[in-house]
N, CA, C and O atoms as a CHARMM CRD file, in Angstrom:
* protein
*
  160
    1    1 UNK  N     13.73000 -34.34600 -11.30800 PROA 1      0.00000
    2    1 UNK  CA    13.78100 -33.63200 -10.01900 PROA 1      0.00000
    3    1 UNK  C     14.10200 -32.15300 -10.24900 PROA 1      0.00000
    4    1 UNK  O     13.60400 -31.31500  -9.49900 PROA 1      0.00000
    5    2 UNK  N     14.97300 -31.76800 -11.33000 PROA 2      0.00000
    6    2 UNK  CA    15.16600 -30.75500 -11.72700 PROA 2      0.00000
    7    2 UNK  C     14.14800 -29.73600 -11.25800 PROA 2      0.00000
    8    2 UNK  O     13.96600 -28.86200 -10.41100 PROA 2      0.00000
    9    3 UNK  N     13.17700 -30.80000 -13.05300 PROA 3      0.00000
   10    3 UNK  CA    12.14200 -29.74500 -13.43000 PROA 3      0.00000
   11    3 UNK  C     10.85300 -29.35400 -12.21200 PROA 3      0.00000
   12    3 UNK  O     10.24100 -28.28600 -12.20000 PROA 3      0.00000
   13    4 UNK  N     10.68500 -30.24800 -11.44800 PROA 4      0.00000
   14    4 UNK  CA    10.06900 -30.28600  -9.98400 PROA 4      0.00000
   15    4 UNK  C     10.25900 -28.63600  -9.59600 PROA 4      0.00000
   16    4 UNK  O      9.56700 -27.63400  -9.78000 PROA 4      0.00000
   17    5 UNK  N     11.81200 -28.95400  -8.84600 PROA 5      0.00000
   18    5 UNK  CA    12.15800 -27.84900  -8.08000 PROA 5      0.00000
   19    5 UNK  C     12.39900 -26.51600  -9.06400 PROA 5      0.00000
   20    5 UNK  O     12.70500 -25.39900  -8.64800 PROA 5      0.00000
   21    6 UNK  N     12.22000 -26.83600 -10.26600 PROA 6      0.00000
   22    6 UNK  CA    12.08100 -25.30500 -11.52800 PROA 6      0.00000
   23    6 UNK  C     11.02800 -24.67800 -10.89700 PROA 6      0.00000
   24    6 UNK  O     11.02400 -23.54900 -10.40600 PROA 6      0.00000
   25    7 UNK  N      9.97900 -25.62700 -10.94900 PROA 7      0.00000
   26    7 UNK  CA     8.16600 -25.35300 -10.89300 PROA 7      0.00000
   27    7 UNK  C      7.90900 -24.88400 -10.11500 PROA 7      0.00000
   28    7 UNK  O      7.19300 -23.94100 -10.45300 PROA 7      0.00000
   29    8 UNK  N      8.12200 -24.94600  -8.50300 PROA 8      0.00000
   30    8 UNK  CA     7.49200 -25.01900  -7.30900 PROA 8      0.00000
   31    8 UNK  C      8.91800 -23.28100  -7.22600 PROA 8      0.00000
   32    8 UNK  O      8.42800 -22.30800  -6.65300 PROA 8      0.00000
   33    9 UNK  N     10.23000 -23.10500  -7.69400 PROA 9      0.00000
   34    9 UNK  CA    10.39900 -22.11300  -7.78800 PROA 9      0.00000
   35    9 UNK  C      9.68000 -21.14400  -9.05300 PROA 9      0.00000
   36    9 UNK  O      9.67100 -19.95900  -8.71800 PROA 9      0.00000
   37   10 UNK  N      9.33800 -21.28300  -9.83500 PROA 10     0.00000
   38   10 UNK  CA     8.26300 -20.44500 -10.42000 PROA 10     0.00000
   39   10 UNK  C      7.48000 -19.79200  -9.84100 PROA 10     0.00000
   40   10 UNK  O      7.29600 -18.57500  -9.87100 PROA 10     0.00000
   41   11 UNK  N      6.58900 -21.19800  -8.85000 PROA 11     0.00000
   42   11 UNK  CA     5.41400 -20.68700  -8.42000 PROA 11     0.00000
   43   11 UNK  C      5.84200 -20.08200  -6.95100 PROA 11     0.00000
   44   11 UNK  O      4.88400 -19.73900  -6.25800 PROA 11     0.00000
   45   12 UNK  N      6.74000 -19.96000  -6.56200 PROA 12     0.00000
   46   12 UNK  CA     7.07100 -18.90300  -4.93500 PROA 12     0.00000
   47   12 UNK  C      7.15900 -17.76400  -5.75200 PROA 12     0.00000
   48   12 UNK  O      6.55700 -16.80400  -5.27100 PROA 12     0.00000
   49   13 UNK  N      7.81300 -17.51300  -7.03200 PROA 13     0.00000
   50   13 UNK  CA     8.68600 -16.51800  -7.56700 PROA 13     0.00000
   51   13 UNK  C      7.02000 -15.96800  -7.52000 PROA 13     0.00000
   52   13 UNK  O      6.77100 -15.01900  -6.77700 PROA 13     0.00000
   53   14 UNK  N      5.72100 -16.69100  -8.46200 PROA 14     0.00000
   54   14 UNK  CA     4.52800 -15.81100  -8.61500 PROA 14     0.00000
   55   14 UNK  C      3.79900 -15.30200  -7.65400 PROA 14     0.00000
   56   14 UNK  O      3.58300 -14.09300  -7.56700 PROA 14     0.00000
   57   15 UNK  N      3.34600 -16.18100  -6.83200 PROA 15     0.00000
   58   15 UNK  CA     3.71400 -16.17200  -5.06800 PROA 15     0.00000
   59   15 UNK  C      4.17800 -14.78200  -4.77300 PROA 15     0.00000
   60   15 UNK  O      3.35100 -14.06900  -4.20500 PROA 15     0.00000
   61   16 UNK  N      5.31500 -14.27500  -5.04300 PROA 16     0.00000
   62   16 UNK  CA     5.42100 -13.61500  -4.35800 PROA 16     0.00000
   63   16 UNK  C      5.53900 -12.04000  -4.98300 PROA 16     0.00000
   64   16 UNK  O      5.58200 -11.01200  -4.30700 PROA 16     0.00000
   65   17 UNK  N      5.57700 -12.13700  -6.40100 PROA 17     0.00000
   66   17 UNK  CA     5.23400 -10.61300  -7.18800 PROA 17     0.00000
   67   17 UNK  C      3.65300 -10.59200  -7.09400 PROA 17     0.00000
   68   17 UNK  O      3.11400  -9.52400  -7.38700 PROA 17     0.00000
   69   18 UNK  N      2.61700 -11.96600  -6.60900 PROA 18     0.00000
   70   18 UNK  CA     1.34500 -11.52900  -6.83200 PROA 18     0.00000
   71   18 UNK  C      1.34000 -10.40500  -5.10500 PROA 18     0.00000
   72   18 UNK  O      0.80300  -9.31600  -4.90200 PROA 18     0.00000
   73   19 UNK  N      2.13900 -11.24900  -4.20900 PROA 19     0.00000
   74   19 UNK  CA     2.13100 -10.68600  -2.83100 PROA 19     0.00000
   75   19 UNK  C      2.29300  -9.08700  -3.20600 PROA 19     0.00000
   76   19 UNK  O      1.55900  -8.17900  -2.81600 PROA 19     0.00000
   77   20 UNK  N      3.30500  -8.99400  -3.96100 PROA 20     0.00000
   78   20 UNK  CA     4.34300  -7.64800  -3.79000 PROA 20     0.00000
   79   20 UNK  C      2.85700  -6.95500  -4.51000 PROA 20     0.00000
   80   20 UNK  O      2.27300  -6.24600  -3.69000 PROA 20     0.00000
   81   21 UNK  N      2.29200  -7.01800  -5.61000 PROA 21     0.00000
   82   21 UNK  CA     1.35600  -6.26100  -5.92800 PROA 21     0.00000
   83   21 UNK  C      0.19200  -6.04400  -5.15800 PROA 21     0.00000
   84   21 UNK  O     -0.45200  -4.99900  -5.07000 PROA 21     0.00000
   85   22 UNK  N     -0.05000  -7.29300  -4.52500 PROA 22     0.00000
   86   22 UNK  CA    -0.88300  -6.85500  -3.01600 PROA 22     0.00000
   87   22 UNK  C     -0.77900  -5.83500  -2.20300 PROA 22     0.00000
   88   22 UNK  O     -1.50900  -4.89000  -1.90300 PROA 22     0.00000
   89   23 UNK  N      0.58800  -6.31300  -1.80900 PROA 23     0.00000
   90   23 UNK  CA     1.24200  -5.08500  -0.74500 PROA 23     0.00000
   91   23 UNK  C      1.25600  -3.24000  -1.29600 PROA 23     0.00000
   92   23 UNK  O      1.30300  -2.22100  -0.60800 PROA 23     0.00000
   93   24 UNK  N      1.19100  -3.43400  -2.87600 PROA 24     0.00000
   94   24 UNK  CA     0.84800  -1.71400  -3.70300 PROA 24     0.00000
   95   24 UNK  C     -0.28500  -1.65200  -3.50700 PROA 24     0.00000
   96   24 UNK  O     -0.59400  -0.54200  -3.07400 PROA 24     0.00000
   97   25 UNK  N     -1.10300  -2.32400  -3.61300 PROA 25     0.00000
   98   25 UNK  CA    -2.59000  -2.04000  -3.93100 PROA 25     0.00000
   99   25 UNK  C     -3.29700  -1.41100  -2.56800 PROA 25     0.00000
  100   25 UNK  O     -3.48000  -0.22400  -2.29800 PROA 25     0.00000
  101   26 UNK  N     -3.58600  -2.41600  -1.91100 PROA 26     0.00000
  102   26 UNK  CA    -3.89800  -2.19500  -0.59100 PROA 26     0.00000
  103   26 UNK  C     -4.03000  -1.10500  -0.28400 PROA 26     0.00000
  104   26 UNK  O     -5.19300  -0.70400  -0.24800 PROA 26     0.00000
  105   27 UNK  N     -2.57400   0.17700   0.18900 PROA 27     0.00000
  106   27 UNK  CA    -2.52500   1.33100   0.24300 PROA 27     0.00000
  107   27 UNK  C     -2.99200   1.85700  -0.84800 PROA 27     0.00000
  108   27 UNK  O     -3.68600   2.82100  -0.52800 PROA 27     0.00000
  109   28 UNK  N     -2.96900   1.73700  -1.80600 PROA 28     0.00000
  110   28 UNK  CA    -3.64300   2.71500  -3.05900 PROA 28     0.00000
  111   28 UNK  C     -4.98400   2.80800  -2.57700 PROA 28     0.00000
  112   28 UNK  O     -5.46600   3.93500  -2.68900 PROA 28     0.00000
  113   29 UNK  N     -5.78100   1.86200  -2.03000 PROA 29     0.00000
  114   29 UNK  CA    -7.14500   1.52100  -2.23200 PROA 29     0.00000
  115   29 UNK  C     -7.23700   2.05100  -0.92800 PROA 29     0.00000
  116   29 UNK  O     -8.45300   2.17800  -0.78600 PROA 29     0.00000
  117   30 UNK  N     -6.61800   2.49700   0.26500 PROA 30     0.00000
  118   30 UNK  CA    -6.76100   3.42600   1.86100 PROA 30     0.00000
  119   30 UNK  C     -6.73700   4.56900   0.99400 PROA 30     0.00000
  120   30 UNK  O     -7.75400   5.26100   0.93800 PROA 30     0.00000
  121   31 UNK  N     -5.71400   4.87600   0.29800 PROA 31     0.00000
  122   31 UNK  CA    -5.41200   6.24800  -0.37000 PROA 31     0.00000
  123   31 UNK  C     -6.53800   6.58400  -0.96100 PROA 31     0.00000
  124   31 UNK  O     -7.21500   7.38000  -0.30900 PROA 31     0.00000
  125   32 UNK  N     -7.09800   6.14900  -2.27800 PROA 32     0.00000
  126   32 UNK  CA    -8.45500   6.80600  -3.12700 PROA 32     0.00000
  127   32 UNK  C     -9.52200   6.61500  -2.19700 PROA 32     0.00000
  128   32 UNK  O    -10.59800   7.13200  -2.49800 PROA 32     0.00000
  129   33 UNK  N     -9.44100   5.96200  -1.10600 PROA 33     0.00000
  130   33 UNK  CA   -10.90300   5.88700   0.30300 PROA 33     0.00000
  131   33 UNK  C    -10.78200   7.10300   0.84600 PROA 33     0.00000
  132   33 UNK  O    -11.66700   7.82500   1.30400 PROA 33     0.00000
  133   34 UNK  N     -9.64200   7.28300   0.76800 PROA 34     0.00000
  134   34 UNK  CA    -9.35000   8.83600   1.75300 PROA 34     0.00000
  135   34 UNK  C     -9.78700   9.84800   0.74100 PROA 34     0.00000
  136   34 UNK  O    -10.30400  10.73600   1.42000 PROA 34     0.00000
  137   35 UNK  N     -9.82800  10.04900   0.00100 PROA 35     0.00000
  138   35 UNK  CA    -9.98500  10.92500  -0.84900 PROA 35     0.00000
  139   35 UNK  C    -11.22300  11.16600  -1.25900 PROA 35     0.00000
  140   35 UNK  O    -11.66700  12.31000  -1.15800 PROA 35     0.00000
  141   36 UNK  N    -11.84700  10.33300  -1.69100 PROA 36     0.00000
  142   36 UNK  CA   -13.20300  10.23900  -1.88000 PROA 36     0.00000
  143   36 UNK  C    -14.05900  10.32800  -0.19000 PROA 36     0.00000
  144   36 UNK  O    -15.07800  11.01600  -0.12600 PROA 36     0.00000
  145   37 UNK  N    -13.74200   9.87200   0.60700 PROA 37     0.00000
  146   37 UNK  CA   -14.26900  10.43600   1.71800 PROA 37     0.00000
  147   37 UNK  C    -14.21900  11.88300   1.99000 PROA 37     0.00000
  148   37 UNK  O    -15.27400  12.51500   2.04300 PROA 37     0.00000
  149   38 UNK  N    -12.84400  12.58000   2.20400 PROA 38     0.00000
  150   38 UNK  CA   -13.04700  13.97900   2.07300 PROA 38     0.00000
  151   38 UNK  C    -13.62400  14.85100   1.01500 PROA 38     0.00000
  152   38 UNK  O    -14.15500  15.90100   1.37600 PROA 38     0.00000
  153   39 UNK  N    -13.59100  14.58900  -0.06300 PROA 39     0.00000
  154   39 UNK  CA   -13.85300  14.96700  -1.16400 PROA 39     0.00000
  155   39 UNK  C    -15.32700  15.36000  -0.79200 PROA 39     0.00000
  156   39 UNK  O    -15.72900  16.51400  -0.94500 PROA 39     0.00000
  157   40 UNK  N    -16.35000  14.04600  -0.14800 PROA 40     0.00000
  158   40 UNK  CA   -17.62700  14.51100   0.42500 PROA 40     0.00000
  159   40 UNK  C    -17.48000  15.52000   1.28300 PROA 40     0.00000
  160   40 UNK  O    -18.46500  16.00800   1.83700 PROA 40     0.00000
């Protein structure tokens, strides 16, 4: 049961740094849109 609840906390833990890198990206990717739009 341990190793269960190890796992399933692993996978929230990845879960949620994949989220957190979502949440960087996103704006990066409005940001270089903006840029390259004006840039034209």
């Amino acid at each position: 049961a341990a190793t269960l609840f190890q796992a399933v906390l692993n996978g929230l833990q990845a879960q949620w740094l994949l989220n957190q890198r979502l949440d960087i990206i996103e704006p990066l990717n409005r940001f270089l849109d903006l840029i390259l739009v004006t840039d034209d």
